[in-house]
C-alpha positions as CSV (number, residue, x, y, z in Angstrom):
1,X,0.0,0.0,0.0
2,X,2.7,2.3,0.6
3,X,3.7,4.9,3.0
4,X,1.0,6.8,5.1
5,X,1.1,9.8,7.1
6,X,-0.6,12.0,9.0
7,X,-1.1,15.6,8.1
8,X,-3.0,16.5,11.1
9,X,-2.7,16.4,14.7
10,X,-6.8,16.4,15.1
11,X,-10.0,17.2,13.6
12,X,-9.8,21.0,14.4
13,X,-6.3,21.1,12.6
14,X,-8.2,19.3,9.4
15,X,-11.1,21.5,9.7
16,X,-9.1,25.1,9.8
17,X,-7.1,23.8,6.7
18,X,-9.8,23.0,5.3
19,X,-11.9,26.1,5.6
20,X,-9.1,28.2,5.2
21,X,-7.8,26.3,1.7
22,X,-10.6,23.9,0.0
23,X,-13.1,26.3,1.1
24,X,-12.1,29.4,-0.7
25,X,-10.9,27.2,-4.1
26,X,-12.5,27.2,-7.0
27,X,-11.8,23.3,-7.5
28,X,-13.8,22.5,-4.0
29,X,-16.3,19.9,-4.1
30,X,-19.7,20.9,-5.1
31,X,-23.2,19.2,-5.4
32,X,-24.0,17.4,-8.8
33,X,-20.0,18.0,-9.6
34,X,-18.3,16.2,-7.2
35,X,-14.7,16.3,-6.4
36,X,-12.5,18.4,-8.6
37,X,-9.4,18.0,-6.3
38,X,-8.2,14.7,-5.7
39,X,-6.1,16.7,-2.6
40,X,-10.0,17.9,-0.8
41,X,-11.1,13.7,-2.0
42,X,-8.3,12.2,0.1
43,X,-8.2,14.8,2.8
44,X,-12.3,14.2,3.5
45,X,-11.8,10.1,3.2
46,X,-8.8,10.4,5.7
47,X,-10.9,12.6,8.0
48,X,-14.1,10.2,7.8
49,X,-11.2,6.7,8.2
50,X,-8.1,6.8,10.2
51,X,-6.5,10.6,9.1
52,X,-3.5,9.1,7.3
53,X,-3.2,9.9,3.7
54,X,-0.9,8.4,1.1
55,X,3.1,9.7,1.3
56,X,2.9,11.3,-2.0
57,X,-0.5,13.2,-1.0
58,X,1.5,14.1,1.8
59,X,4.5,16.1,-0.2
60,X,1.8,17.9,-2.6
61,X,0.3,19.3,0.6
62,X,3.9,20.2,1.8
63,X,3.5,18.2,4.8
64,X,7.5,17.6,6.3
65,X,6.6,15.1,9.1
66,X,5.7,18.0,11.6
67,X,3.4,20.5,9.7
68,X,1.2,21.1,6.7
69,X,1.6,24.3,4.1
70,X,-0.6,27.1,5.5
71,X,-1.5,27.5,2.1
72,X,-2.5,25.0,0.0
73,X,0.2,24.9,-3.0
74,X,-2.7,23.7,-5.2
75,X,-5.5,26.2,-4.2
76,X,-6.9,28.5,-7.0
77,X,-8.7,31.3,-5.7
78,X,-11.8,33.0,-7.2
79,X,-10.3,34.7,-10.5
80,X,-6.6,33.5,-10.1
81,X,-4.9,31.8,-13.3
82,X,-5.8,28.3,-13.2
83,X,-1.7,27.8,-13.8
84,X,-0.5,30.1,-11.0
85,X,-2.4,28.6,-7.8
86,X,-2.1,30.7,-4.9
């Protein structure tokens, strides 16, 4: 299966990250669309499992074995370049 880790110490960390990242994106899940982010997907299935997520979800989300990016390095904000996620 591969190496897991854990991005978050609990589910307040996940949920600030969350609102603060997934929330504002333009790729955030949405009814009758689904996921658009496969980083929001394994975040919400680690959140509803055991909170690990695979290795390499880990590195896209900056994660260094003690803390995630503030800012998700894949978030597109309202009007941004698609290409130049802020």
């Amino acid at each position: 299966m591969g190496e897991r880790v854990r991005p978050f110490a609990n589910g307040d960390e996940f949920f600030d990250w969350k609102q603060r990242n997934c929330q504002r994106c333009t790729l955030r899940w949405r009814a009758g669309q689904g996921y658009q982010c496969d980083l929001e997907c394994a975040l919400d299935y680690a959140y509803g499992d055991n909170g690990m997520v695979t290795e390499t979800i880990g590195k896209r989300l900056k994660f260094d074995q003690l803390y995630v990016a503030a800012h998700c390095p894949e978030r597109v904000l309202e009007g941004a370049n698609v290409d130049s996620a802020q």
